[in-house]
C-alpha positions as CSV (number, residue, x, y, z in Angstrom):
1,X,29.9,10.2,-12.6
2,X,29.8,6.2,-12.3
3,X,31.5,3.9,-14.4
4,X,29.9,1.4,-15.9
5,X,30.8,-2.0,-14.7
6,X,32.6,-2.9,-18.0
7,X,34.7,0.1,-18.2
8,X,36.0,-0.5,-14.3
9,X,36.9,-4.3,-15.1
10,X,35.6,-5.3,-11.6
11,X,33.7,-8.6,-10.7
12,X,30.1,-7.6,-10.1
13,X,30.1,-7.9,-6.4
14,X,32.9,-5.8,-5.8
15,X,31.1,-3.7,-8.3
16,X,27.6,-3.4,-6.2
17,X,29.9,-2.5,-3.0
18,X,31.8,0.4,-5.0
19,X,28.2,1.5,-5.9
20,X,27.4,1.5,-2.2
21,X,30.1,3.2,-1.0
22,X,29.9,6.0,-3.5
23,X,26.7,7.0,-2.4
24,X,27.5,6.8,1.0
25,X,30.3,9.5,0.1
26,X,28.0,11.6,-1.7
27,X,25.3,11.3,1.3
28,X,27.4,12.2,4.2
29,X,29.0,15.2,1.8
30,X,26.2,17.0,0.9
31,X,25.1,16.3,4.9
32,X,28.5,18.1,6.1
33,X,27.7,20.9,3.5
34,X,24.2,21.6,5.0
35,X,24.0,24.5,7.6
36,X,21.4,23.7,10.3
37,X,19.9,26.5,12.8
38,X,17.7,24.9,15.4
39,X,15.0,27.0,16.6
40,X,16.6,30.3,15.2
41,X,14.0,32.6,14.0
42,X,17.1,34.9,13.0
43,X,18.0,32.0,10.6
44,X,14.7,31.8,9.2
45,X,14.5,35.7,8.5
46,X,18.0,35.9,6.9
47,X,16.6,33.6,4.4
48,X,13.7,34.8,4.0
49,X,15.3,38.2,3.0
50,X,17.7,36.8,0.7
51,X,15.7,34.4,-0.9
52,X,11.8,34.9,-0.5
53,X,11.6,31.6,1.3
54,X,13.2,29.2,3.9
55,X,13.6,26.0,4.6
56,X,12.7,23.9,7.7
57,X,11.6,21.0,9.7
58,X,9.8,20.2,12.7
59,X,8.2,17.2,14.3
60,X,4.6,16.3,14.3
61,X,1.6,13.8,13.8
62,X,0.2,12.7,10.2
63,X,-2.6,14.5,11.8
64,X,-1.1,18.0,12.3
65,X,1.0,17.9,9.0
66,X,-2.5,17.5,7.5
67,X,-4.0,20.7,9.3
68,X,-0.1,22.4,8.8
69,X,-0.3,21.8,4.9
70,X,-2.8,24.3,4.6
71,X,-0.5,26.8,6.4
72,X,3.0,25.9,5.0
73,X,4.2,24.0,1.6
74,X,5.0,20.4,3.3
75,X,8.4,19.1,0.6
76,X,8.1,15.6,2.5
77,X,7.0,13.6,5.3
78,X,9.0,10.4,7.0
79,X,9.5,9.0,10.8
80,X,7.2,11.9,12.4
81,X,9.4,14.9,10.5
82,X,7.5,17.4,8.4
83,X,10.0,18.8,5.9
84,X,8.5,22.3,4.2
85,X,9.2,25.7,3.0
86,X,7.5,28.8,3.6
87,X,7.6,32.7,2.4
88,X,7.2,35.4,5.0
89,X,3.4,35.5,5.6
90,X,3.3,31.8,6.0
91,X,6.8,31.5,8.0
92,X,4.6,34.2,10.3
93,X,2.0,31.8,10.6
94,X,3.6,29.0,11.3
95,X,5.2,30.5,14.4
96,X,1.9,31.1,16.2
97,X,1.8,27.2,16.6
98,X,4.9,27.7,18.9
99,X,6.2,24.5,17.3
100,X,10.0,23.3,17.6
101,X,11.8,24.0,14.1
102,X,15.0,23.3,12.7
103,X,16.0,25.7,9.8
104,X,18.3,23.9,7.2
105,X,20.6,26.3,4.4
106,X,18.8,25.8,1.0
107,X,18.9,22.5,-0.7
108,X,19.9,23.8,-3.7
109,X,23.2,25.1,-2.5
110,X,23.9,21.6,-0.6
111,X,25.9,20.2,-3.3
112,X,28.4,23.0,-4.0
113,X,31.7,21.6,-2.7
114,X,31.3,18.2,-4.6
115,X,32.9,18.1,-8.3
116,X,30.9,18.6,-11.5
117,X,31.9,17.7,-14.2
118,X,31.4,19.2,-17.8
119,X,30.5,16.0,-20.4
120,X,27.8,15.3,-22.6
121,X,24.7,16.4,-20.2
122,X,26.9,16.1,-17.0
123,X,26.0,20.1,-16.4
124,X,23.5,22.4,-15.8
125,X,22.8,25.2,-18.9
126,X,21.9,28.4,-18.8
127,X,18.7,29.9,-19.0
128,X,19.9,31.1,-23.0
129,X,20.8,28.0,-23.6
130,X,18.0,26.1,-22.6
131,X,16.0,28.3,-24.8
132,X,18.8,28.0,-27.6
133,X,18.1,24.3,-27.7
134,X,14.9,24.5,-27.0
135,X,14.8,26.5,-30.5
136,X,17.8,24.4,-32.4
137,X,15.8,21.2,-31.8
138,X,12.5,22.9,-33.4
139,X,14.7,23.9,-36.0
140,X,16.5,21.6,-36.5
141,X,14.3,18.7,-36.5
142,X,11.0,20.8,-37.8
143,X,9.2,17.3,-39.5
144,X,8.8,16.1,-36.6
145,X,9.4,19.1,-34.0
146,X,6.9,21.8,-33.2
147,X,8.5,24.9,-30.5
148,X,5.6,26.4,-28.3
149,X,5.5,28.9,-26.1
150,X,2.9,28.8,-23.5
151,X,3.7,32.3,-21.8
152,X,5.4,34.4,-19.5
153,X,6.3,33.9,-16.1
154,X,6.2,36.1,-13.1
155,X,10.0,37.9,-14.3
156,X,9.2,37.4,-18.0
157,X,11.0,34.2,-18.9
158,X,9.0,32.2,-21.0
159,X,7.3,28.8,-20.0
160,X,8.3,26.3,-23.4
161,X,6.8,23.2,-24.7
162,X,8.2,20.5,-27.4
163,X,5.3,19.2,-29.3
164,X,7.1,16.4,-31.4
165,X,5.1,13.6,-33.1
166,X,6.1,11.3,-35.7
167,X,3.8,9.9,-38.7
168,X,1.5,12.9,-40.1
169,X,-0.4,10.6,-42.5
170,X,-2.2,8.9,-39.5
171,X,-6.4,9.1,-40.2
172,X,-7.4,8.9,-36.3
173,X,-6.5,11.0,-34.0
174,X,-3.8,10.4,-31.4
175,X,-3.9,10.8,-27.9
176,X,-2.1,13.9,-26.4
177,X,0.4,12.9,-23.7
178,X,2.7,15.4,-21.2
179,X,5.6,15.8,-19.5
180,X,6.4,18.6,-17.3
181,X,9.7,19.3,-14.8
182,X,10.6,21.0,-12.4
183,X,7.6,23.6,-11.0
184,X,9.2,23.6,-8.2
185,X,12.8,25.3,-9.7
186,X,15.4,23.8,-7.0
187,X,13.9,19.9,-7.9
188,X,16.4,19.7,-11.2
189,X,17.2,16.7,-12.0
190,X,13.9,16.6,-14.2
191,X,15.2,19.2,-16.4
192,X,18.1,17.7,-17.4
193,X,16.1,14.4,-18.3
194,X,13.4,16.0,-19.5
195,X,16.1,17.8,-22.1
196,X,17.6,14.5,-22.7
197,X,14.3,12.7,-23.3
198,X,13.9,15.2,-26.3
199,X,16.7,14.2,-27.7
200,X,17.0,10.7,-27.3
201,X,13.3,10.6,-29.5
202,X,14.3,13.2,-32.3
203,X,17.1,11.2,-32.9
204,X,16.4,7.9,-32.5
205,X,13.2,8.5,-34.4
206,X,12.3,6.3,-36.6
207,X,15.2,3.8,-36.0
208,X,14.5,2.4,-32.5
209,X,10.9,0.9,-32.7
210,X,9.7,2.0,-29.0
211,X,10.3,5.6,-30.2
212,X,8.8,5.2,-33.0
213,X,5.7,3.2,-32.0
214,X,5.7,6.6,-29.4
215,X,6.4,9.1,-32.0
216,X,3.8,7.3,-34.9
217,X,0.4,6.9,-32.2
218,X,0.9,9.6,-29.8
219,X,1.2,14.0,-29.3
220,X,4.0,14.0,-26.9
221,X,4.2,17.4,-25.5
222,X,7.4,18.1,-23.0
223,X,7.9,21.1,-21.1
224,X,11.3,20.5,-19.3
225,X,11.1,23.9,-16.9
226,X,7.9,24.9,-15.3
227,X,9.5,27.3,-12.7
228,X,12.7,29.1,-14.6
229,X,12.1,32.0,-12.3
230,X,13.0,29.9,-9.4
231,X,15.4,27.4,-11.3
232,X,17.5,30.8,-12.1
233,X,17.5,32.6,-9.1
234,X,21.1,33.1,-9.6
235,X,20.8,34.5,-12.6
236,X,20.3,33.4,-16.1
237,X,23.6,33.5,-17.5
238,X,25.7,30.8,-15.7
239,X,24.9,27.2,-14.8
240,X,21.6,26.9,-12.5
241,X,23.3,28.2,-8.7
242,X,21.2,28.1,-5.9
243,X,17.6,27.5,-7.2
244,X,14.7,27.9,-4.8
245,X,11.7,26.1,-4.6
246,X,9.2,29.0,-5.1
247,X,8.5,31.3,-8.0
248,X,9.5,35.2,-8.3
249,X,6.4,35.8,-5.9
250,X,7.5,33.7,-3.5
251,X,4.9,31.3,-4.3
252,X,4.5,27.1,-4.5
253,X,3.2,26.7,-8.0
254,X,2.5,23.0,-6.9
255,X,-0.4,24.6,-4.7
256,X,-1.1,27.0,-6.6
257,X,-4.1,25.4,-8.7
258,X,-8.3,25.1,-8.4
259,X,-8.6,22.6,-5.8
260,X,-11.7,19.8,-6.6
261,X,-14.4,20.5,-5.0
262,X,-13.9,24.0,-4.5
263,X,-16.9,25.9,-6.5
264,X,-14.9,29.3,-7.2
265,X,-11.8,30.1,-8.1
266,X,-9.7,32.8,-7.3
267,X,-8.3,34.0,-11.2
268,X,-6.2,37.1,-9.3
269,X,-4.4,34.3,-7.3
270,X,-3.3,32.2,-10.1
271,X,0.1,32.8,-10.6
272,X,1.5,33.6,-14.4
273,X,3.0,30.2,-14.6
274,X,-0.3,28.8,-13.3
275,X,-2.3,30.9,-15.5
276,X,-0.5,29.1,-18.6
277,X,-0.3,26.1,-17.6
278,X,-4.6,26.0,-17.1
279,X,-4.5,27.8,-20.7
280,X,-2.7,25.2,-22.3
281,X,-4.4,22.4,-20.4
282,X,-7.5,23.6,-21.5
283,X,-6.8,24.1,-25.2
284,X,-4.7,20.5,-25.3
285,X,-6.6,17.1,-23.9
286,X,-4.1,15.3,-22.3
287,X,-5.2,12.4,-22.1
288,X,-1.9,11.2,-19.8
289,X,0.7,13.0,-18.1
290,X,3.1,13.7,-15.4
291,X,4.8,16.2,-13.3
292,X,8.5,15.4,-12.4
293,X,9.9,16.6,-8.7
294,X,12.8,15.8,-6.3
295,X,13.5,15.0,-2.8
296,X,12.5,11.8,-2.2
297,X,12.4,8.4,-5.0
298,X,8.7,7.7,-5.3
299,X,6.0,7.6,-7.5
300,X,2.3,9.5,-5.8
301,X,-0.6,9.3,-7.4
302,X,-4.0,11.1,-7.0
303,X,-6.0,12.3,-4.9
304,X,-3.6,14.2,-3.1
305,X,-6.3,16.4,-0.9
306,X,-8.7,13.7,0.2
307,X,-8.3,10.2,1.8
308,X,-11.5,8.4,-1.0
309,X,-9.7,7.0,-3.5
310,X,-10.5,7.4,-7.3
311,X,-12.6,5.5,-9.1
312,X,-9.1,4.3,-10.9
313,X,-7.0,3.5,-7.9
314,X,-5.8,0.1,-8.7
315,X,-5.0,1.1,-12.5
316,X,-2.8,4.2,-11.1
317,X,-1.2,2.0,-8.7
318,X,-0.7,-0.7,-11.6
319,X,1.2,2.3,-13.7
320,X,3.1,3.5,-11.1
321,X,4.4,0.2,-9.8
322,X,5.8,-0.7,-13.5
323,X,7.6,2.4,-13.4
324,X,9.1,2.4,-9.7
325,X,10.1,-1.5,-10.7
326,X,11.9,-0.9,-13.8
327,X,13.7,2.0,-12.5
328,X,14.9,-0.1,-9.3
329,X,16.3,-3.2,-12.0
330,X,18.3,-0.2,-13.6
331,X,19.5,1.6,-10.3
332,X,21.4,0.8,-7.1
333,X,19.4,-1.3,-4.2
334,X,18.6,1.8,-2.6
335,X,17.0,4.0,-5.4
336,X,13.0,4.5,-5.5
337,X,12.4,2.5,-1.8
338,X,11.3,5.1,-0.1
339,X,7.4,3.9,0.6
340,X,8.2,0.8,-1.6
341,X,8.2,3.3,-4.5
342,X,4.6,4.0,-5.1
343,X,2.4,5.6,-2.4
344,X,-1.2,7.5,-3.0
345,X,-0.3,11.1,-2.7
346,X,-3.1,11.7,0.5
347,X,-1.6,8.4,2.4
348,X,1.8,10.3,2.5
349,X,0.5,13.8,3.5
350,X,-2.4,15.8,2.3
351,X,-2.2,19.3,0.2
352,X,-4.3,21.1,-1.4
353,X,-3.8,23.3,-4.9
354,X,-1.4,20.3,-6.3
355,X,-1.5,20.0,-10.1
356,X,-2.0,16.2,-10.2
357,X,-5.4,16.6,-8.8
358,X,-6.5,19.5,-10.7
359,X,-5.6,17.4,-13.8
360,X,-7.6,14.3,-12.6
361,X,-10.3,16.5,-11.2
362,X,-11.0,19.4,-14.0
363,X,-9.9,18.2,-17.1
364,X,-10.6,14.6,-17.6
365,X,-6.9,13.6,-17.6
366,X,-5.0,11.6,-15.6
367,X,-1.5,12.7,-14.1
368,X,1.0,11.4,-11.6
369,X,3.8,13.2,-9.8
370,X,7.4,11.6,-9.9
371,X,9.7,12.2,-7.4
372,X,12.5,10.7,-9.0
373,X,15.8,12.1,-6.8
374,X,16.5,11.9,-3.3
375,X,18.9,15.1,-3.4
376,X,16.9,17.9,-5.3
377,X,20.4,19.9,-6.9
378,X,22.6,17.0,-7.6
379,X,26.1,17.3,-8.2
380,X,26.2,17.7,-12.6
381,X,28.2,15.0,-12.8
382,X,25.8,12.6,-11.4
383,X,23.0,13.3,-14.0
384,X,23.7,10.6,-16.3
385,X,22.8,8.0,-13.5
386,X,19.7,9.7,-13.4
387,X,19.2,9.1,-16.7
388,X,19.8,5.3,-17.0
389,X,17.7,4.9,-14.0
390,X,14.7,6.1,-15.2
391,X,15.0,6.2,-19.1
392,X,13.5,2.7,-19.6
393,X,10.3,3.8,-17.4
394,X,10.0,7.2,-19.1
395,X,9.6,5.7,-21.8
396,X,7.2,2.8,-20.5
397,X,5.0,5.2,-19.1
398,X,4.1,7.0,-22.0
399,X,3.3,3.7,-23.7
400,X,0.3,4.1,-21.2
401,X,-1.1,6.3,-22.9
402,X,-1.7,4.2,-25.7
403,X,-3.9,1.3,-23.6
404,X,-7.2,1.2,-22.4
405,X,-10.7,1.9,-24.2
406,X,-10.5,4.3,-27.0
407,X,-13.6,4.8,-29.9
408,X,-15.1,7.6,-32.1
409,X,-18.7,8.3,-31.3
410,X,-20.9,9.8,-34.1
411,X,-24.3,10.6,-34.9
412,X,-25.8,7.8,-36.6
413,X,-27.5,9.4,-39.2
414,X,-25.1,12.8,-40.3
415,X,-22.0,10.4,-39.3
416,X,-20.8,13.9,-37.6
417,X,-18.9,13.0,-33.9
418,X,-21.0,13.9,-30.9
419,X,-19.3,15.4,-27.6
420,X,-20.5,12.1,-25.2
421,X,-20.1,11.6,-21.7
422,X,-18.2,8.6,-21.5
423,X,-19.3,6.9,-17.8
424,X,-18.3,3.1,-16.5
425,X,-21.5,2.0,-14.9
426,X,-20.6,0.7,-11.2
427,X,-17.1,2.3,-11.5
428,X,-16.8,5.6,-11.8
429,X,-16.8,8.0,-9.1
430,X,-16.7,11.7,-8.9
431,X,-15.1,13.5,-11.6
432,X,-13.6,10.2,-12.8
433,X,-15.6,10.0,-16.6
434,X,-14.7,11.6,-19.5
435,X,-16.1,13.2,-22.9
436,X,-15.4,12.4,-26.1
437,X,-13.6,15.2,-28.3
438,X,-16.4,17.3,-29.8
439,X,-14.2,17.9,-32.7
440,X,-13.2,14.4,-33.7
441,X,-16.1,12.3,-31.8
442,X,-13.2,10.4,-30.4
443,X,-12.1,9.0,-26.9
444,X,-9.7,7.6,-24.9
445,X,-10.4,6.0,-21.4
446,X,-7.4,4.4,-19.8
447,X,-7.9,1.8,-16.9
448,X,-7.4,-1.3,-16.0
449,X,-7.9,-4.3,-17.6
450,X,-11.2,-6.3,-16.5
451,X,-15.4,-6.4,-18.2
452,X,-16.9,-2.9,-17.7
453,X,-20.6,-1.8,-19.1
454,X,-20.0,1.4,-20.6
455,X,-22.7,4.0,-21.0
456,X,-22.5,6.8,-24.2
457,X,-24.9,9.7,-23.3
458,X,-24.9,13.2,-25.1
459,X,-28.2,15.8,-24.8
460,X,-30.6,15.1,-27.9
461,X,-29.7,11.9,-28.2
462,X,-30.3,8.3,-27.1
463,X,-27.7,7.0,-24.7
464,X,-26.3,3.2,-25.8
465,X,-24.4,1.2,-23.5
466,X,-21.7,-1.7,-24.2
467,X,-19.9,-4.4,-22.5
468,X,-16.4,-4.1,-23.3
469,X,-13.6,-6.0,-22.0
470,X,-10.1,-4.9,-21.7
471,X,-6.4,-6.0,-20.9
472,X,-3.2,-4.3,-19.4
473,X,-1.6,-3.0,-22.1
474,X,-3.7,-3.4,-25.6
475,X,-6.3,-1.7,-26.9
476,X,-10.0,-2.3,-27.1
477,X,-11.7,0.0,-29.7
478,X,-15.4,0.3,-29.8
479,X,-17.1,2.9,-31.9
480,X,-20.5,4.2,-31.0
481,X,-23.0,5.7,-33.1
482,X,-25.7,7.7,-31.2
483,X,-29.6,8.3,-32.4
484,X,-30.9,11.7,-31.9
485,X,-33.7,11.7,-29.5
486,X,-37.2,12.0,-30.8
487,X,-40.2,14.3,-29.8
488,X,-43.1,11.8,-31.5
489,X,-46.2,13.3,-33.4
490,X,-49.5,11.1,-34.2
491,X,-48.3,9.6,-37.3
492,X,-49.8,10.5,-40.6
493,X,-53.2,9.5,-42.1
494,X,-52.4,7.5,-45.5
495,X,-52.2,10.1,-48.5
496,X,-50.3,12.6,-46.1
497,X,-46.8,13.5,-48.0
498,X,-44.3,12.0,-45.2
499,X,-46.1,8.7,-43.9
500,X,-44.0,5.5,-41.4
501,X,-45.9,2.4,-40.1
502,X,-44.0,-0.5,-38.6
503,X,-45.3,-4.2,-37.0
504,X,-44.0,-7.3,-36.5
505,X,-45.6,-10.4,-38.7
506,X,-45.4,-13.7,-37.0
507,X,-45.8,-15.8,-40.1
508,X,-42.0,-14.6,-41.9
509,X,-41.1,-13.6,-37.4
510,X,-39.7,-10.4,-39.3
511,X,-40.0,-6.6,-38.7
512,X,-42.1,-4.7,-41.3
513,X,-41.7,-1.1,-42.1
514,X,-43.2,1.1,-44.7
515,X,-42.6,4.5,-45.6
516,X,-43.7,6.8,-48.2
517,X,-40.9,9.5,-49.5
518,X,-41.6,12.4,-51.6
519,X,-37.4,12.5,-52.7
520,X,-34.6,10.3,-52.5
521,X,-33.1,10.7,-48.8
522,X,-30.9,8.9,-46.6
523,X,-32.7,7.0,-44.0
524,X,-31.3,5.2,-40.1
525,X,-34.5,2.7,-39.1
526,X,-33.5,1.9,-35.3
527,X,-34.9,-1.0,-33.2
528,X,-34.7,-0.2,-29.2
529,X,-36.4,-1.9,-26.6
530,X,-39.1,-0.2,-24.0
531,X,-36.5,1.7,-21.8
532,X,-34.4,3.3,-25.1
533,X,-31.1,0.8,-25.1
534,X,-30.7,1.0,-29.0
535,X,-31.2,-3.3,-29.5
536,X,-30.2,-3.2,-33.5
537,X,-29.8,-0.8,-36.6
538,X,-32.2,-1.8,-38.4
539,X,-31.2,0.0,-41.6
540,X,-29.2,2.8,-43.0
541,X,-28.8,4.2,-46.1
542,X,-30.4,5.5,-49.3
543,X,-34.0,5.2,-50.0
544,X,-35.4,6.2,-53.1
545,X,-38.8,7.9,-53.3
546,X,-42.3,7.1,-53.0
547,X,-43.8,4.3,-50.9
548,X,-41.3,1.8,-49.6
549,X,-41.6,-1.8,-47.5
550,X,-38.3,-2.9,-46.2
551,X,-38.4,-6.3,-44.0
552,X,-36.1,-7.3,-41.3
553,X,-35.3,-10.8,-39.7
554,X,-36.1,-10.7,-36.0
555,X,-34.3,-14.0,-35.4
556,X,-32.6,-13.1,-32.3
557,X,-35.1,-10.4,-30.7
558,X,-36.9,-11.8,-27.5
559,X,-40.3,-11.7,-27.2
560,X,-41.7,-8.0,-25.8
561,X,-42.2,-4.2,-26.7
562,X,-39.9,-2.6,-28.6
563,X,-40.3,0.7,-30.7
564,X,-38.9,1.3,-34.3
565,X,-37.8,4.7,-34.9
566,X,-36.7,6.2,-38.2
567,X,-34.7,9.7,-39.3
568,X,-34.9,11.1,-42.7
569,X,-34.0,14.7,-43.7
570,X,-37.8,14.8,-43.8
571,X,-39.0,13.2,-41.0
572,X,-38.5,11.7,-37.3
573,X,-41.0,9.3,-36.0
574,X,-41.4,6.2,-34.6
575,X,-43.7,2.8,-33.7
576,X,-44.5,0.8,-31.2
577,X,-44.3,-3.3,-31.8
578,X,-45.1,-6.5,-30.0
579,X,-42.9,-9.0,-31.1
580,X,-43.6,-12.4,-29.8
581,X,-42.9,-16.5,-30.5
């Protein structure tokens, strides 16, 4: 482990160089302690047996890691070297290109000869621990603290969640955020921060005011371990020894998921860990989240399988800069470069089944995958550093989650919320809208600041647009209340039970309407111009019965047709009007 710089007594420069140099010792240990087998097939099957999968490298274009990503799981790509693992079938594959390959010892054994040392989070726990704390914390801290289990995996470990949310009195609902480690089990550095991250909020909640800003306005769901299968390939009852990268099956859970654009789905595919995942996401709008790896120091954002960008691409790119630029202030000179720190996931190399995408693409969310250690099964004692690294950004970037455009959309006679498609005209692109919660009426729409003209549609009803402005980092609520969509009748004769007139009268340049109720009802009288854009609500409320004129000021309403439309329990109708100087 480091020492801080006021603990070591050093001047700062000597300080940066001891920095340096330890690094530089870890580097060239873990290199001595990795086995390589160039071209040995035998290599590559010994693994294989052992462990389900093997790892490997081999040279080649951006262009045939592209085409090779569909055969093999690519871990990285720098300086024309594909980096990827492979089970049997797709090792078998791979050796029909007759490619060059270099077979390495697994990563996750790499570290073994360095010291670790045993200090507050400066190890790696056991599977029953994990759980055990998992559990304690739930316990333990039950206010604020809910334990979920999500479900099995492949070998019947179980794939756990931390719900933990602060203020319970709060009338609006509050946006769901994620946080998820270590899918691919030999990438664990996540874990241990993910476990930390938990307990830095439970207890500095409510006396540090960033947590509990966090704690009071969002859901903040973590699930520190998606792949304990693989994580515990040694075995659950010691510290994690030699993870690998797959699950029991053998299989990359990071391309393991629907990919966009693909009509049909293959359920008897989906892995158990996938399976829940897709449950929970599914049942839980996360509105934010990400998805926490190793092996490199970046920050990759969608689309990972196709070269367009999405309709958000500057906003991601804002996001993941903040976090790649705090974490470099708290870190070493060379932690998060690689790529400058933030790269678009396709621009580094393509693949197909990733989670980030199917989170983007399906569900309405928006996820990014950190990469957030160069080594993927540090020595335990370096952890901590880990830790102070990124903690600042961790928690920045769930702060995102709180920004953008955000309303409740309701019907505007019943008050009740209305599922609405929620669509930035001249914006958004494929699959980049959302919906409002049916439930609540509510939604949140994160992007970047700048004037957008929103458009509200839902079937039955009238869609209303707004210009709405927004800035990095606020919020900008706009509530929306939608008018059912009418199917008009010839209006009643005078003397029929149920009768509405309306016209405009030049003299007072104000809106007439009459009406004639046989009870006491509540009544929304709508102005909306010749194409349906709702232009004013005219009135709303209780109108007693019988006949009844209301007048309205037109000061403000151009010259042109417009149509008044009214809703009753009783009644839908409407009018046509000229309105004019």
């Amino acid at each position: 482990m480091l020492l801080p710089l006021h603990v070591l007594n050093i001047p700062e420069y000597l300080y940066n160089r001891y920095f340096l140099a330890v690094f530089f010792l870890l580097a060239v240990l873990q290199l001595e302690a990795q086995e390589k087998f160039p071209n040995d097939t035998a290599a590559a099957y010994k693994y294989l047996q052992e462990r389900g999968e093997v790892y490997f490298s081999f040279e080649a274009s951006s262009k045939e890691v592209s085409r090779l990503s569909r055969i093999v799981s690519v871990d990285s790509y720098r300086d024309g070297i594909a980096f990827a693992y492979a089970n049997r079938k797709e090792f078998d594959a791979f050796l029909e290109e007759s490619l060059e390959f270099t077979v390495y010892s697994p990563p996750g054994e790499w570290h073994r000869e360095l010291p670790s040392l045993k200090g507050e989070w400066n190890y790696y726990p056991s599977y029953e621990e994990y759980t055990g704390m998992m559990q304690a914390w739930a316990s333990g801290y039950s206010h604020i603290c809910e334990y979920i289990d999500a479900g099995p995996t492949t070998e019947g470990r179980r794939i756990l969640f931390l719900k933990i949310t602060g203020d319970k009195t709060a009338s609006d609902p509050k946006p769901a955020f994620m946080y998820s480690s270590t899918m691919h089990g030999d990438e664990t550095v996540g874990f241990i921060l993910m476990l930390r991250l938990v307990e830095y909020l439970l207890v500095n909640y409510p006396r540090d005011p960033q947590v509990e800003m966090l704690m009071d306005n969002l859901e903040i769901w973590i699930n520190p371990l998606a792949n304990p299968d693989g994580s515990y390939f040694g075995g659950d009852g010691n510290e994690i020894i030699s993870p690998k990268r797959n699950n029991a099956n053998n299989i990359d859970l990071n391309r393991n998921f629907p990919e966009p654009g693909i009509s049909e789905y293959l359920w008897n595919e989906a892995e158990a860990e996938t399976a829940a995942m897709i449950k929970l996401m599914d049942s839980v709008q996360f509105i934010l989240s990400a998805n926490l790896h190793g092996g490199t120091e970046v920050m990759n954002y969608p689309w990972d399988y196709r070269r367009e960008r999405h309709a958000d691409d500057g906003w991601f790119e804002y996001i993941c800069r903040e976090y790649a630029d705090t974490a470099q202030r708290y870190s070493p000179p060379n932690y998060m470069t690689f790529l400058g720190g933030v790269t678009n996931g396709y621009d580094w190399y393509p693949i197909t089944g990733g989670r980030q995408d199917y989170v983007t693409w399906f569900t309405g969310g928006r996820e990014i995958t950190m990469e957030i250690s160069e080594t993927k099964h540090p020595p335990a004692g370096t952890l901590s550093d880990y830790w102070e690294y990124n903690r600042r950004s961790l928690l920045n970037y769930m702060e995102q989650a709180l920004y953008g455009l955000r309303g409740e959309v309701y019907d505007a006679v019943t008050g009740d919320p209305v599922k609405a498609r929620v669509e930035i005209l001249s914006h958004d692109s494929e699959h980049s809208h959302i919906y409002s919660d049916p439930s609540t009426g509510w939604y949140f729409r994160l992007i970047e600041q700048g004037v957008y003209d929103i458009i509200f549609s839902s079937p039955g009803y009238l869609s209303d647009t707004l210009s709405v402005s927004t800035w990095n980092r606020e919020i900008s609520r706009h509530d929306v209340s939608l008018d059912q969509e009418y199917t008009f009748s010839p209006f009643q004769e005078d003397g029929d039970e149920d009768v509405f007139n309306a016209f405009f009268s030049p003299a007072d340049h104000a809106i007439i309407t009459k009406v004639n109720l046989p009870a006491s009802t509540t009544v929304s009288i709508g102005l909306y111009d010749y194409t349906g854009r709702k232009v004013r609500v005219l009135y709303h409320g209780l109108a007693e019965p019988g006949p009844v004129a209301l007048s309205f000021d037109a000061g403000g309403i151009g010259p042109g047709i417009y149509i008044v439309r009214i809703r009753s329990s009783r009644m839908t109708a409407g009018s046509r009007i000229l309105v004019f100087e």
